[in-house]
GUDOVO-892384 format. One record per atom (N, C-alpha, C): residue in one letter; x, y, z. Coordinates in steps of 0.1 Angstrom, whole numbers, padded with zeros to 4 digits, always signed. Layout:
<recs>
aXYZ...
</recs>
This chain:
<recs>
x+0203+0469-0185x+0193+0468-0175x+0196+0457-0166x+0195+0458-0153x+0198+0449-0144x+0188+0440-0147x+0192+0427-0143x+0180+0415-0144x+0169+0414-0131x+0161+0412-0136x+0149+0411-0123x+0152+0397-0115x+0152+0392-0103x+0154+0380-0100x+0140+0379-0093x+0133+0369-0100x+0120+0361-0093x+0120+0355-0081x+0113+0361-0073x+0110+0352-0059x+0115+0337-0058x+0121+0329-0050x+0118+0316-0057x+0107+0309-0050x+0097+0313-0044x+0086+0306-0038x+0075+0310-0053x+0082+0314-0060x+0076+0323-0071x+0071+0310-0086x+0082+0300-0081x+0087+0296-0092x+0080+0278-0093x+0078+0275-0098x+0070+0259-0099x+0082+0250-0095x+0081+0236-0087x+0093+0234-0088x+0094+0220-0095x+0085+0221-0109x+0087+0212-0120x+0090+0214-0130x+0089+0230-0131x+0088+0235-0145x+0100+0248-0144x+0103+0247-0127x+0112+0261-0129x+0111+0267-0133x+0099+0271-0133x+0091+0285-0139x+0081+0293-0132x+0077+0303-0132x+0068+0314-0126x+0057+0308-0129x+0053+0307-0117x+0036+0298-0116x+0030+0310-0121x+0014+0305-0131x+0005+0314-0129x-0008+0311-0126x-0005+0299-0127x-0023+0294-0117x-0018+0281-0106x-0012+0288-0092x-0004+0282-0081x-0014+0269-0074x-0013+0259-0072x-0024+0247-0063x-0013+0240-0057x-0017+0238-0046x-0016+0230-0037x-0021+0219-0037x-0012+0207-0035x-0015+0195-0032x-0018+0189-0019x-0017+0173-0016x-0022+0168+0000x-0009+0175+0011x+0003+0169-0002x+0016+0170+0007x+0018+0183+0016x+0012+0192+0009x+0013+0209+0012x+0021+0216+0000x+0026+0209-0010x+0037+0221-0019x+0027+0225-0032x+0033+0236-0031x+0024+0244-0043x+0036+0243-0058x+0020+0238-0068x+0033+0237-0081x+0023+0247-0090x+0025+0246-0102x+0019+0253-0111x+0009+0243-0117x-0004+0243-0118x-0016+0233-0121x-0017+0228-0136x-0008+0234-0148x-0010+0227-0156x+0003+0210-0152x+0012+0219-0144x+0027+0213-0146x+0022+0197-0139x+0014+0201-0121x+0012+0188-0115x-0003+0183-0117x-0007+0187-0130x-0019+0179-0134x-0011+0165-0143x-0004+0175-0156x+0003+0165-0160x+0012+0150-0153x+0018+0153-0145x+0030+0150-0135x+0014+0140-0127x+0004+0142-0124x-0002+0131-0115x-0014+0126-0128x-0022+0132-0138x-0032+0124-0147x-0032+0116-0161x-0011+0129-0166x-0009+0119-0174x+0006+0110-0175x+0012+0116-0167x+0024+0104-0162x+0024+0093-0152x+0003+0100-0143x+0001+0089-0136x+0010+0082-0125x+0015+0093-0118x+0024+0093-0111x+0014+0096-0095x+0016+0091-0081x+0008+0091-0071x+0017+0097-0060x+0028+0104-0062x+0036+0107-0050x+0038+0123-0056x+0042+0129-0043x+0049+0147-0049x+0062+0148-0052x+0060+0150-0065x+0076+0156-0068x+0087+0160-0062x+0080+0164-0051x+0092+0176-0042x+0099+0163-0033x+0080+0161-0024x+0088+0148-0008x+0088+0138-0008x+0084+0134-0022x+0086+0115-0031x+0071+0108-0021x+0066+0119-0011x+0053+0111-0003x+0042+0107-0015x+0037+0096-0006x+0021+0096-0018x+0012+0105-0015x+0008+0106-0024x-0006+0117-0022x-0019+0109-0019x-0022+0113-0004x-0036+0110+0003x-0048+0114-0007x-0046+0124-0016x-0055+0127-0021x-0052+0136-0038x-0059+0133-0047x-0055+0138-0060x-0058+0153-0060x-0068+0158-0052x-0077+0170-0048x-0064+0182-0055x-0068+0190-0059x-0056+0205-0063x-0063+0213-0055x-0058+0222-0048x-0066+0237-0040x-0061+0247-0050x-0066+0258-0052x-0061+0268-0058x-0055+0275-0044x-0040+0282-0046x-0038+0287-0039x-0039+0306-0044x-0050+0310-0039x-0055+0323-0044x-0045+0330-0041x-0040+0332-0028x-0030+0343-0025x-0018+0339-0028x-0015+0330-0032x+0000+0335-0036x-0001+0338-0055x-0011+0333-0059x-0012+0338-0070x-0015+0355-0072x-0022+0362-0060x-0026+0370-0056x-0005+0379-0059x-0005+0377-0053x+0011+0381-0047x+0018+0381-0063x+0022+0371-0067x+0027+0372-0085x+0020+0380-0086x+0007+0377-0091x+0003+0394-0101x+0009+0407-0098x+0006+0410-0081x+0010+0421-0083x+0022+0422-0083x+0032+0415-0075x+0045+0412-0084x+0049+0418-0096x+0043+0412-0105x+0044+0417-0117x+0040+0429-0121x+0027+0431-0120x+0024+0446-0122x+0029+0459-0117x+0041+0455-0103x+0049+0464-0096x+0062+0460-0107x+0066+0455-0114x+0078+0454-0122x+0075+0451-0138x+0065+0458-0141x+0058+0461-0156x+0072+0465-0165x+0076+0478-0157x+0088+0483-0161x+0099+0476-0166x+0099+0466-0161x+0114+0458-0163x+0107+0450-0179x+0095+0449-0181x+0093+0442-0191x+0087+0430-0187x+0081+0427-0173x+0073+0419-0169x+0058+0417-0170x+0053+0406-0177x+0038+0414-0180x+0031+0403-0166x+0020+0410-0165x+0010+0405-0155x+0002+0394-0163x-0001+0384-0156x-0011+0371-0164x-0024+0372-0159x-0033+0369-0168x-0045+0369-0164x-0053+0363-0157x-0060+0360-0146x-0063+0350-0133x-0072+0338-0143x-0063+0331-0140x-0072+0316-0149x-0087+0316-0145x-0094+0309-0158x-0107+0305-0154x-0109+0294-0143x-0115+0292-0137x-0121+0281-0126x-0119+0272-0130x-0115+0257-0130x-0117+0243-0135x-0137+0243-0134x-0142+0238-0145x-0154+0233-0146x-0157+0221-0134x-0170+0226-0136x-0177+0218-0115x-0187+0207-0125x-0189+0193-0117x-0196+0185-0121x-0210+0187-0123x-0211+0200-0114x-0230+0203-0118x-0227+0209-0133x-0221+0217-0140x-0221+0218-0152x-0219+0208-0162x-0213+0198-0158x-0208+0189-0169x-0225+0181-0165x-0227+0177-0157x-0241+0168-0153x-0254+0176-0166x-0248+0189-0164x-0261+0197-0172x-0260+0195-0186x-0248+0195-0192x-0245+0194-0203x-0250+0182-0209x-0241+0168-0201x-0250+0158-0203x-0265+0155-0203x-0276+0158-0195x-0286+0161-0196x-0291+0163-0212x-0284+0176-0214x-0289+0186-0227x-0285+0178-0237x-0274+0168-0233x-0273+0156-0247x-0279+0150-0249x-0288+0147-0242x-0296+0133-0242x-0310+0133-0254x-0308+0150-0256x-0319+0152-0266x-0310+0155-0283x-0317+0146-0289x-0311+0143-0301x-0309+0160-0309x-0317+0170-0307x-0317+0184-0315x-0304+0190-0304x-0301+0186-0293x-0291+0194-0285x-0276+0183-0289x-0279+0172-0295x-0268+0166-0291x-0250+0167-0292x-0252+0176-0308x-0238+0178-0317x-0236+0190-0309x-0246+0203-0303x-0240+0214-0297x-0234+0207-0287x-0238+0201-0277x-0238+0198-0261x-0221+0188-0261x-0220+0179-0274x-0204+0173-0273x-0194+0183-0280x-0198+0195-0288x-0190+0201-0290x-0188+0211-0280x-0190+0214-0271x-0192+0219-0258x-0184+0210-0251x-0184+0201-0246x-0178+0188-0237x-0162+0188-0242x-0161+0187-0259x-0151+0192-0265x-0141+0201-0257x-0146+0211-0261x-0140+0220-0257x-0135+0223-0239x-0145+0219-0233x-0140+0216-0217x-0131+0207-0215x-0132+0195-0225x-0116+0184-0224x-0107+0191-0224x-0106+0199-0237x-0096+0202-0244x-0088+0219-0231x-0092+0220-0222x-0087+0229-0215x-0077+0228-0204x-0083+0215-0196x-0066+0212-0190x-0074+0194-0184x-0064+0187-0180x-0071+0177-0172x-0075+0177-0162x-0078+0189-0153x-0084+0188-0140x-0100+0187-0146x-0105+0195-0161x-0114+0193-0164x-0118+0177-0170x-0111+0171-0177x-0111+0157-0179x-0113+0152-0166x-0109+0152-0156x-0113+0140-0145x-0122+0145-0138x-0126+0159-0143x-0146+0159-0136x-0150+0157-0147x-0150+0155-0157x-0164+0147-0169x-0157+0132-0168x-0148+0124-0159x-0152+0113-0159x-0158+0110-0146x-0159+0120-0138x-0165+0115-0122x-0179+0115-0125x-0181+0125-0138x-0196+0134-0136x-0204+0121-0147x-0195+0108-0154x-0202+0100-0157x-0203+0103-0173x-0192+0115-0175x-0192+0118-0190x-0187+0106-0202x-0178+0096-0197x-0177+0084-0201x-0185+0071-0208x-0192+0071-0195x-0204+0064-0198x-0216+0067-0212x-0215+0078-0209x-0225+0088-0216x-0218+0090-0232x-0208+0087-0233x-0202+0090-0247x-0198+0076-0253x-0199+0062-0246x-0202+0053-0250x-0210+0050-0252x-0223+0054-0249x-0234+0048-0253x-0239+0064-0265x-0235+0069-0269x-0237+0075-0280x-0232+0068-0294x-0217+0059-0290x-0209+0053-0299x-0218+0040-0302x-0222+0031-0290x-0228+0023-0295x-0242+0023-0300x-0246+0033-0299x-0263+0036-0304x-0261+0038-0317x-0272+0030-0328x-0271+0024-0340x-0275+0035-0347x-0282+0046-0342x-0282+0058-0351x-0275+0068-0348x-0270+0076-0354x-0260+0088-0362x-0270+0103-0368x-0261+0108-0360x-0263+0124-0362x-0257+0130-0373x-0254+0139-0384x-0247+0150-0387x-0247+0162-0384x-0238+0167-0380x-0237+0184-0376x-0244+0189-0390x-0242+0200-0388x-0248+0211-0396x-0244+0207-0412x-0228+0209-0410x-0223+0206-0426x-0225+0199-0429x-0229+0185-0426x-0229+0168-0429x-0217+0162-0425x-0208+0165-0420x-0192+0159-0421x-0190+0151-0409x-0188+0155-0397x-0190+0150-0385x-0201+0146-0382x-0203+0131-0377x-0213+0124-0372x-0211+0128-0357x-0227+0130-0348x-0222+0122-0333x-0216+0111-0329x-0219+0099-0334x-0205+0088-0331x-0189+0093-0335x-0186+0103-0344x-0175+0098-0348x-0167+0111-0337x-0176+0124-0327x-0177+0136-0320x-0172+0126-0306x-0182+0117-0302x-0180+0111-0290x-0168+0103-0290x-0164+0092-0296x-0151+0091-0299x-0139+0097-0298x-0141+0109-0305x-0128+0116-0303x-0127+0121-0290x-0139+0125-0285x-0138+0130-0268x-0137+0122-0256x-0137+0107-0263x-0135+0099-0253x-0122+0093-0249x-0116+0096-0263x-0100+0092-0266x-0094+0105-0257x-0099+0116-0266x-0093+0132-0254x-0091+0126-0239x-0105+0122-0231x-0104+0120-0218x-0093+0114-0208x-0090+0106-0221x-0074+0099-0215x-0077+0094-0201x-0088+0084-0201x-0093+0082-0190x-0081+0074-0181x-0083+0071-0166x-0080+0065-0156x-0083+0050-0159x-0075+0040-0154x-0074+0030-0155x-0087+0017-0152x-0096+0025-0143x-0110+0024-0133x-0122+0026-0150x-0120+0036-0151x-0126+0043-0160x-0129+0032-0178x-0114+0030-0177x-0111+0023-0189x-0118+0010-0188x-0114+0001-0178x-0119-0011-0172x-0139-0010-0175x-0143+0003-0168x-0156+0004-0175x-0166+0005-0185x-0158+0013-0194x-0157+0007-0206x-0161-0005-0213x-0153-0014-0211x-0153-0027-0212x-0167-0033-0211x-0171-0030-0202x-0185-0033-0201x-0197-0029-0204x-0195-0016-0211x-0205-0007-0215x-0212-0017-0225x-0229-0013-0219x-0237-0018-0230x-0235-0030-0232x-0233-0037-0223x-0231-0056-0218x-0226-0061-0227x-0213-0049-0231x-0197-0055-0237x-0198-0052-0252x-0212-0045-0258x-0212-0040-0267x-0199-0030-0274x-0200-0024-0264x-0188-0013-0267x-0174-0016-0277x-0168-0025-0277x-0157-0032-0283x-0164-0039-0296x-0177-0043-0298x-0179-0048-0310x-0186-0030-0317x-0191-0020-0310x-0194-0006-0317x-0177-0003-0322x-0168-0006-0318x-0155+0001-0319x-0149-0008-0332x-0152-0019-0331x-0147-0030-0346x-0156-0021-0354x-0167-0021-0353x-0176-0014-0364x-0172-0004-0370x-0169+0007-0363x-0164+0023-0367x-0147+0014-0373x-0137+0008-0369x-0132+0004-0378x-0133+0000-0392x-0145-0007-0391x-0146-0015-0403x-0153+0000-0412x-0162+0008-0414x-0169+0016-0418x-0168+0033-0412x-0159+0032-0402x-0153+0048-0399x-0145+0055-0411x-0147+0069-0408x-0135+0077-0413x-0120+0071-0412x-0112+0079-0418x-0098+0075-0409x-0090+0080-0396x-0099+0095-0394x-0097+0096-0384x-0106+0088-0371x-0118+0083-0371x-0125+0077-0361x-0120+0063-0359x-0114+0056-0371x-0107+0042-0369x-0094+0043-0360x-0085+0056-0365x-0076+0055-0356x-0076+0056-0339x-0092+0065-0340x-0099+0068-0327x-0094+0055-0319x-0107+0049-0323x-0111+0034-0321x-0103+0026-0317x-0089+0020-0325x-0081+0013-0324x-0073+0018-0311x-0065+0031-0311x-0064+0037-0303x-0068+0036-0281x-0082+0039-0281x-0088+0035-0275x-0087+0020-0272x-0088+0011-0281x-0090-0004-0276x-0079-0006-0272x-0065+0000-0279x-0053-0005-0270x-0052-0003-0256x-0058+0009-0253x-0056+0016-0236x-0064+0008-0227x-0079+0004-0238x-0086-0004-0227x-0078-0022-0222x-0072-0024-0236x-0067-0037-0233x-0058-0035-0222x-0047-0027-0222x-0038-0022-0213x-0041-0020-0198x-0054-0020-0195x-0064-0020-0182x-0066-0026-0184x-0073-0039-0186x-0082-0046-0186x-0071-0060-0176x-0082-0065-0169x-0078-0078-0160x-0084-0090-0164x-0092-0092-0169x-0101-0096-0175x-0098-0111-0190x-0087-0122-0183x-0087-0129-0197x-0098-0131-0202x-0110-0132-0202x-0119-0138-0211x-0125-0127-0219x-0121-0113-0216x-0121-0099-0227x-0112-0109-0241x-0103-0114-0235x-0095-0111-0250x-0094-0124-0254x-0101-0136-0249x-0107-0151-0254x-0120-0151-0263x-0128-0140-0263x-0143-0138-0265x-0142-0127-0276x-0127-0122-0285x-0130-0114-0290x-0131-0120-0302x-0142-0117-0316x-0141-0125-0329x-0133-0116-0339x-0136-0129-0349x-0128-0130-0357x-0123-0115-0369x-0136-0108-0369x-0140-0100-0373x-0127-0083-0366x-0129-0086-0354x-0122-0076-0345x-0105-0076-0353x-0103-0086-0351x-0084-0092-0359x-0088-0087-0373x-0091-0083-0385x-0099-0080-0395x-0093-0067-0394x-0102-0059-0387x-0104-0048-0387x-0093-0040-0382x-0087-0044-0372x-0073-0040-0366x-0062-0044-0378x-0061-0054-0388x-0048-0056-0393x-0051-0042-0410x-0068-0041-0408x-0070-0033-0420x-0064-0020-0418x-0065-0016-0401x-0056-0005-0403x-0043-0003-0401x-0038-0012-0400x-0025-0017-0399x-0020-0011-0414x-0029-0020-0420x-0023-0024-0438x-0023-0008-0444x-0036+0002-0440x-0038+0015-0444x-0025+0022-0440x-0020+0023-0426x-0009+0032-0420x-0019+0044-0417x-0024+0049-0413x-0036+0058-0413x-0026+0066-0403x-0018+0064-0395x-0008+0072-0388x+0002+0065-0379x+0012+0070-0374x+0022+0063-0370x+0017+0058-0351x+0009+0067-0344x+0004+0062-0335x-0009+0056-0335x-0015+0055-0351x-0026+0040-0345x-0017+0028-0354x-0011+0029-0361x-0001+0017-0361x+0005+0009-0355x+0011+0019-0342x+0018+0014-0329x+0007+0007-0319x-0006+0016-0319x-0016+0010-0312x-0020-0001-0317x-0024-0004-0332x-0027-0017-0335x-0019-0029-0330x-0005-0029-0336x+0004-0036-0326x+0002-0036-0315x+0002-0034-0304x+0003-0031-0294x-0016-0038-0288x-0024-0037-0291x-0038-0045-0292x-0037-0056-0294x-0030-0061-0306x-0032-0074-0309x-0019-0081-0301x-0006-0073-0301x+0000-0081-0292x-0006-0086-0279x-0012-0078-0270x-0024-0080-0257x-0033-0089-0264x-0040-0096-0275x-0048-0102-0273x-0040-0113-0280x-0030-0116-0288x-0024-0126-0292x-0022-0142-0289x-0017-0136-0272x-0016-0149-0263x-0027-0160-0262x-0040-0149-0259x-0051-0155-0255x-0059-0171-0267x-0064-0181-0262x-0075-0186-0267x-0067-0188-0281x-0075-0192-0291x-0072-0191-0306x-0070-0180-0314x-0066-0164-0305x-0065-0157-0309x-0053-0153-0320x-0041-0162-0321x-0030-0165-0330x-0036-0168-0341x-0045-0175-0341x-0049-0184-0356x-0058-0174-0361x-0065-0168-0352x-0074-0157-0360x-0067-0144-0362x-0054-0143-0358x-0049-0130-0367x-0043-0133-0379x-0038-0148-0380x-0033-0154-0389x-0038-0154-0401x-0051-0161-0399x-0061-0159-0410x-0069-0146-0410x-0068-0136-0405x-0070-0123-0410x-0059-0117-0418x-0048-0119-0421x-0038-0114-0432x-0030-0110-0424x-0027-0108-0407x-0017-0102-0397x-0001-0106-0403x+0001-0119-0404x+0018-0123-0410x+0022-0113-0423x+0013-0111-0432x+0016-0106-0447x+0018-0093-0445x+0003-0083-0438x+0006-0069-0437x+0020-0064-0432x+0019-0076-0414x+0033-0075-0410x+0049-0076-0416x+0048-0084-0423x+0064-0086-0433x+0063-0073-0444x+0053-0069-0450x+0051-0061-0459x+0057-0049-0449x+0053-0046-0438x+0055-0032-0430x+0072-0033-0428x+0075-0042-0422x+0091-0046-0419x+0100-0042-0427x+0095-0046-0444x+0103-0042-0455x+0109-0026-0456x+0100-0021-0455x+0102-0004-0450x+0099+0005-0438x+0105-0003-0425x+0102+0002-0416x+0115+0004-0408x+0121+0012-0405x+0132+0012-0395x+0132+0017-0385x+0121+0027-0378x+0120+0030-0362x+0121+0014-0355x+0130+0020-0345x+0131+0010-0338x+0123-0001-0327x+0113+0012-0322x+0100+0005-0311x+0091-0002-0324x+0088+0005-0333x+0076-0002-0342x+0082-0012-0348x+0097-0012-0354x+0100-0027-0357x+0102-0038-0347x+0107-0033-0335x+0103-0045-0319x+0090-0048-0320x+0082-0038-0321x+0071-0047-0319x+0059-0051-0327x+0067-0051-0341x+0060-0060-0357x+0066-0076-0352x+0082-0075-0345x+0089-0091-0346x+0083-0094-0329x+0079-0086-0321x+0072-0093-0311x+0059-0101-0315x+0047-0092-0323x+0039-0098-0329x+0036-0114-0337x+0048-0107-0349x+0053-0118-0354x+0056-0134-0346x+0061-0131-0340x+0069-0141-0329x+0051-0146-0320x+0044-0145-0318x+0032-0147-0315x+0030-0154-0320x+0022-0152-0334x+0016-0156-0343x+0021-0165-0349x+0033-0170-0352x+0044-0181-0353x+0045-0189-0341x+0037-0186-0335x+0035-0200-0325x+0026-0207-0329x+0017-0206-0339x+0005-0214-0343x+0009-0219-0357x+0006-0232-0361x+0011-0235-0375x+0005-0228-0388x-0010-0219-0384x-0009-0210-0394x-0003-0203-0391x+0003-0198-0387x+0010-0185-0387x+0023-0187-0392x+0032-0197-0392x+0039-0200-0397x+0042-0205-0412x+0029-0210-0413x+0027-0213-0431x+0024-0200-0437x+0017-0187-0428x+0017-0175-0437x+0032-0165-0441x+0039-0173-0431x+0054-0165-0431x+0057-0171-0447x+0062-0184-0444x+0069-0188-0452x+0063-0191-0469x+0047-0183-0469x+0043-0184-0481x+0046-0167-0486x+0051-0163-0476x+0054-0143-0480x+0063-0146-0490x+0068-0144-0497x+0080-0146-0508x+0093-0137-0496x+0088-0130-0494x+0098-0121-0487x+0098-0126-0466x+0095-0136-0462x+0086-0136-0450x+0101-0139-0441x+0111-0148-0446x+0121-0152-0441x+0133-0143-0441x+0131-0138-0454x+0144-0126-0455x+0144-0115-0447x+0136-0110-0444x+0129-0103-0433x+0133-0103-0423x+0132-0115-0418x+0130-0116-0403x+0142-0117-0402x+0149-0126-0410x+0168-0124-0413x+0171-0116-0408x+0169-0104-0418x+0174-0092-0420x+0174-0084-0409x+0166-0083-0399x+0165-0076-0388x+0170-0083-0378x+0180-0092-0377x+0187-0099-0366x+0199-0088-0366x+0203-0080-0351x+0219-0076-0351x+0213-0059-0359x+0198-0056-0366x+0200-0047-0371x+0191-0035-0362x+0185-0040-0353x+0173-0036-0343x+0175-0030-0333x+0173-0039-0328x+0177-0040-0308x+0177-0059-0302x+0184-0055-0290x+0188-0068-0287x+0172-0072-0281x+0165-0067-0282x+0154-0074-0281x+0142-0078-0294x+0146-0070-0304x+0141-0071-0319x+0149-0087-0323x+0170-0080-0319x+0170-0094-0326x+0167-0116-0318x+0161-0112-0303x+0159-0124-0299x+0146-0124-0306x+0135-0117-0309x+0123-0124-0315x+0129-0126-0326x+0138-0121-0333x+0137-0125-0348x+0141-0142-0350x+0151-0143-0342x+0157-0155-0335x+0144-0165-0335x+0138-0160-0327x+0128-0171-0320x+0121-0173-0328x+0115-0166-0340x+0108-0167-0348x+0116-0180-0358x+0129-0179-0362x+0131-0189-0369x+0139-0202-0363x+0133-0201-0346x+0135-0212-0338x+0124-0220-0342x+0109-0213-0343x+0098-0221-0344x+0098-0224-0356x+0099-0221-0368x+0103-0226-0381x+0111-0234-0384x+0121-0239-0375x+0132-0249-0374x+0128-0259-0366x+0118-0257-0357x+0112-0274-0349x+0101-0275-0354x+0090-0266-0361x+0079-0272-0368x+0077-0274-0383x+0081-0267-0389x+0076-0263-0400x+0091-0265-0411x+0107-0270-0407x+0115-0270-0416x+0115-0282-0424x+0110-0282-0439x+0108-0288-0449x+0117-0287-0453x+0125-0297-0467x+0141-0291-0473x+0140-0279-0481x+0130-0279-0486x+0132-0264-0495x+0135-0254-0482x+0124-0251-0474x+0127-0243-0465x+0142-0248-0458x+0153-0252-0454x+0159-0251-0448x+0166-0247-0456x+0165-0255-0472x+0177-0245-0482x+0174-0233-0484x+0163-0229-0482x+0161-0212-0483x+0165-0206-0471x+0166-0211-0458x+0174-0205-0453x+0187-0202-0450x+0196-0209-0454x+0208-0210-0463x+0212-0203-0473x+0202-0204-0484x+0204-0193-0493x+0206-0179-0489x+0196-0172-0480x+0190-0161-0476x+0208-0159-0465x+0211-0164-0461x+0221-0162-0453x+0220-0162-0438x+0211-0172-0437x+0206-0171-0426x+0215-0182-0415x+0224-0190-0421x+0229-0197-0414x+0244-0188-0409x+0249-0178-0416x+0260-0172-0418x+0252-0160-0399x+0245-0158-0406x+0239-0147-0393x+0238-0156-0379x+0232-0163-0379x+0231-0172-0364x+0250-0176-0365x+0258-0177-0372x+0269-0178-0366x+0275-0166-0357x+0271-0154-0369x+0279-0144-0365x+0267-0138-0343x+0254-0145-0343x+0247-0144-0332x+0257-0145-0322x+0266-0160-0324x+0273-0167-0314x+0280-0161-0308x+0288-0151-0315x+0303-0143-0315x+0299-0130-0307x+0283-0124-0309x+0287-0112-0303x+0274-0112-0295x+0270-0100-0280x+0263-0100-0270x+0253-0094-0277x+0244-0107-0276x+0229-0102-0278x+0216-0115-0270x+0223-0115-0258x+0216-0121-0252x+0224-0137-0249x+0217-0144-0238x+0219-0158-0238x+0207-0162-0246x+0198-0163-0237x+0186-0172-0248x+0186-0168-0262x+0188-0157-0270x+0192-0155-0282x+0199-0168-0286x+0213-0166-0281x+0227-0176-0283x+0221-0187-0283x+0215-0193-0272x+0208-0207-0274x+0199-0211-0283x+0192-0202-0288x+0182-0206-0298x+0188-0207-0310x+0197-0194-0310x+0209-0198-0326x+0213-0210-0325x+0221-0212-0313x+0228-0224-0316x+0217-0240-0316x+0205-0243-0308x+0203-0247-0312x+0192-0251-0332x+0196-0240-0336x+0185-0241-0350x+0200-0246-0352x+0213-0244-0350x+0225-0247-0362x+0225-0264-0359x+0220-0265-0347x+0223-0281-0349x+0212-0287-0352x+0200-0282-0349x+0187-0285-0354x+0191-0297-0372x+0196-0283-0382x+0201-0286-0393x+0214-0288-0395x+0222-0294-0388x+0239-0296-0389x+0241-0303-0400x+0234-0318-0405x+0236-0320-0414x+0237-0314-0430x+0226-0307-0432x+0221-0298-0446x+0233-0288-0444x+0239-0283-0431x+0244-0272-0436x+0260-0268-0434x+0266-0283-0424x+0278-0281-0421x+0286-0281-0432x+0285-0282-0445x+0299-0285-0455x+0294-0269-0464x+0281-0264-0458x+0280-0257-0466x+0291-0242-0472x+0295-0238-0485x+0301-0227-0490x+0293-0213-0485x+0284-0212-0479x+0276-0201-0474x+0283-0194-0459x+0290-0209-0451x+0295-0208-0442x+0306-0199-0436x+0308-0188-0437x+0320-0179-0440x+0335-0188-0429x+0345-0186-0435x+0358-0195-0428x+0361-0194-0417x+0358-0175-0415x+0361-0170-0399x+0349-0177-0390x+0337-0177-0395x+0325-0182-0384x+0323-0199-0386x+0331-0208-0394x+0332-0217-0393x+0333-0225-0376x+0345-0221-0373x+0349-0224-0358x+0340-0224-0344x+0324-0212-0348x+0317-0214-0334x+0305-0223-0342x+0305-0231-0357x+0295-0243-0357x+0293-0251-0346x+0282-0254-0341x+0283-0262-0328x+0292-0280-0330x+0290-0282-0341x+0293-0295-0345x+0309-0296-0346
</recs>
């Protein structure tokens, strides 16, 4: 059978594929609407694919007629084994979502009216960015932070734990996220420690989740000066659980954003953050999540608790060792840096002979020798002089890496 050849005005030109629900953007080029929803709400991208222009406007047209044109297209080449698609539903209009909202507001409507909301997320994102215009955001944080709780029918699903997940779905805008923040005069972030501390496991991962994206928006240092002690708590608990591989990443990724700030080091410190961390390291070898256990790390080791929790880990040094040269060249400069800070504050002689023992002096030689950075190189070399005396005559010293001792 001869092959059919597709129009190519026929064809998306993201997906190189047969559009079936065609829109037009500001620029004028028509793509396929799941392809440049994704391409502008979740890659968050502001120009057209095609003319690299910005887009004056996020707006999608449907273009009826040329979708018009495919169908029948298709239904004139049925024969070849072409089937005809069926005309997409409408994107949902903010007077609907406005209604639905409404009908939440009443505690006997509330579990139908978000499992409803649900399901409109869940259909493409042109519908997500009209329930955040229509103020559906708003409205699902303050269900999270309201102190009473619904169950659905079965008992299983709470409304706090419904709004949550729909609010994580929304994958809001950066504008959006920032608002958040403020919900309920900043309640919102202490309702979210909460559902940590006393959520399911899926609403914790919710939660955590969420707080990373808000911190990731957020402009705001005194968000992450003002957060207590309790919040660091709750985030390392789900750290310690693993509840999944992307709220683990998110936890990291939270606390790294709030680390810098205020005495926020000493309060992860004393939340158990160094111990969970070294414990996860031991069995961890993806490479982004181990960067950014030794970014963490490397924080938190800037405060002298954080450094007395390393070195009280039995395992806290070998570790960090261990992952120099074994990572990435940016795993192995925190690991570096990490036992830079342990070598200007905290090196006592047992600790310097345990790091000697551990082989740690043998590793910063072999640093010297091969490309893993300058500032790496500098910080090896200075910890070798740091301790030149303890460790220049040392047998640990292998004969070949003798020669780049600084001394």
């Amino acid at each position: 059978m001869e092959e059919i050849q597709v129009p190519p005005y026929f064809i998306c030109p993201i997906s190189l594929e047969m559009m079936k629900d065609p829109v037009t953007i500001s620029t004028g080029i028509t793509y396929d609407r799941e392809n440049i929803e994704r391409w502008i709400f979740s890659a968050k991208n502001n120009t057209c694919p095609v003319t690299k222009q910005s887009l004056t406007s996020i707006e999608l047209t449907p273009n009826v007629t040329l979708r018009r044109f495919i169908q029948s297209w298709c239904t004139l080449n049925a024969s070849h084994g072409i089937e005809r698609f069926p005309t997409p539903k409408p994107p949902v209009s903010k007077a609907q979502i406005l209604k639905l909202l409404k009908e939440a507001k009443s505690r006997e409507m509330q579990m139908k009216s978000l499992n409803t909301l649900r399901s409109i997320a869940s259909v493409n994102d042109a519908n997500k960015r009209c329930m955040e215009s229509a103020g559906a955001a708003e409205f699902l944080a303050s269900v999270v932070i309201d102190s009473s709780d619904v169950l659905d029918e079965e008992g299983f699903t709470s409304t706090k734990d419904e709004a949550l997940s729909i609010l994580y779905q929304l994958k809001l805008s950066e504008d959006g996220l920032r608002s958040l923040i403020t919900s309920g005069n900043g309640e919102f972030i202490e309702s979210l420690t909460c559902v940590m501390q006393r959520g399911s496991y899926e609403s914790r991962a919710y939660a955590v989740m969420l707080m990373k994206d808000m911190f990731e928006a957020s402009t705001l240092p005194t968000l992450f000066s003002s957060l207590k002690k309790e919040f660091f708590a709750q985030v390392v608990r789900v750290l310690r659980d693993e509840i999944s591989q992307k709220a683990t990443k998110a936890s990291l990724q939270a606390l790294a954003h709030a680390c810098p700030f205020g005495r926020n080091r000493v309060k992860a410190a004393e939340a158990g953050a160094v111990r969970v961390l070294v414990d996860l390291l031991l069995d961890s070898s993806e490479k982004r999540t181990c960067e950014l256990m030794l970014i963490l790390l490397d924080q938190i080791c800037q405060s002298a608790e954080g450094r007395a929790e390393l070195l009280n880990h039995p395992g806290g040094l070998a570790i960090v060792s261990k992952k120099i040269l074994r990572v990435s060249k940016v795993g192995s400069e925190r690991a570096i840096k990490i036992l830079h800070s342990i070598s200007k504050f905290s090196s006592t002689q047992s600790v310097v002979q345990e790091m000697l023992s551990l082989g740690v002096v043998a590793k910063l030689c072999l640093v010297l020798q091969v490309d893993c950075g300058s500032k790496a190189k500098d910080r090896a070399r200075d910890i070798l002089k740091i301790h030149a005396k303890a460790w220049r005559n040392s047998p640990c010293i292998p004969m070949n890496l003798l020669s780049s001792y600084p001394f």
